[in-house]
C-alpha positions, 0 to 999 in steps of 0.5 A: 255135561253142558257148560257154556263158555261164557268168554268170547274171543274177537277172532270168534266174534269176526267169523261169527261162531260163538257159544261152545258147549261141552257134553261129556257121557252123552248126559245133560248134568247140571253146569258144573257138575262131575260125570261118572264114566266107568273105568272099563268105558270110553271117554267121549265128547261132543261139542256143540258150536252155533254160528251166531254171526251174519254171514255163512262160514265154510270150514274143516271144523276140529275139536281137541280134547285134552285130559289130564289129572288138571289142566291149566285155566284158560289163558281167553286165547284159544290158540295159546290154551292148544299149546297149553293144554297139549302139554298138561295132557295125559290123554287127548282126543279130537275129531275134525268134519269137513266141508261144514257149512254154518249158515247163521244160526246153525249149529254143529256137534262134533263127536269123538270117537272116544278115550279108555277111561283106563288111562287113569285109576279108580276115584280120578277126577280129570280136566278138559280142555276143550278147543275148536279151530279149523285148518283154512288153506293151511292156516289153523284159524282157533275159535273157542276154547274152554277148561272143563274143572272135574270133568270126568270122575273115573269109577269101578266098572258097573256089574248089572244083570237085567231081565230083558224078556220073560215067557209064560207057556202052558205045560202038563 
């Protein structure tokens, strides 16, 4: 799933990062549109962020997902929805990778390691919220954030059985 987010934060302008993505199960699905995880998989993200600005960016670059039954609308302040979101999560994930030089035009995905599924039933439709900051001399610096509504739609676990080889051979 790739939503873009389409608010624009002034501290995000400042340092030149802008326009988040979120993608959800690996897949390109329409804006908008639900992924279906199996319960018995993992939840994992990757956010895309671009340095739309004109100078070079040297950071610690986190992004933090919050899941949760439903999540709060984005406040437009990435660090308010931090706090907001940490306390509407059941579940959270996040991954941070360092010393990342953003020329301008580069962009950055951060994938996380992933969360069971099974935190929540069968037939859950969950929220995201997703927020990127950096750690900057031990100053958090929040740059984008953005709610993904029905992210993610828990499903039964999928039974498959495929054929992968089959082998001819001559015999009496």
């Amino acid at each position: 799933m790739v939503v873009r987010s389409v608010v624009r934060r002034s501290r995000l302008k400042e340092l030149g990062v802008g326009r988040a993505t979120f993608r959800a199960a690996g897949l390109p699905v329409p804006v908008g549109a639900t992924v279906d995880i199996p319960i018995d998989k993992k939840i994992k993200a990757s956010v895309t962020i671009e340095n739309t600005g004109s100078q070079s960016l040297t950071r610690d670059f986190t992004a933090f997902i919050c899941y949760a039954d439903t999540l709060s609308d984005s406040s437009g302040d990435p660090e308010t929805d931090f706090t907001t979101w940490y306390s509407e999560a059941d579940e959270t994930d996040v991954h941070t990778v360092t010393g990342v030089t953003l020329n301008p035009g580069d962009t950055l995905t951060i994938e996380t390691s992933g969360i069971a599924a099974s935190h929540w039933n069968e037939g859950d439709i969950i929220d995201a919220g997703v927020v990127v900051y950096a750690s900057v001399a031990g100053t958090y610096e929040y740059y984008d954030s953005l709610k993904v509504a029905d992210a993610v739609k828990i499903i039964a676990p999928a039974l498959r059985v495929e054929i992968t080889d089959v082998t001819f051979s001559e015999t009496e």
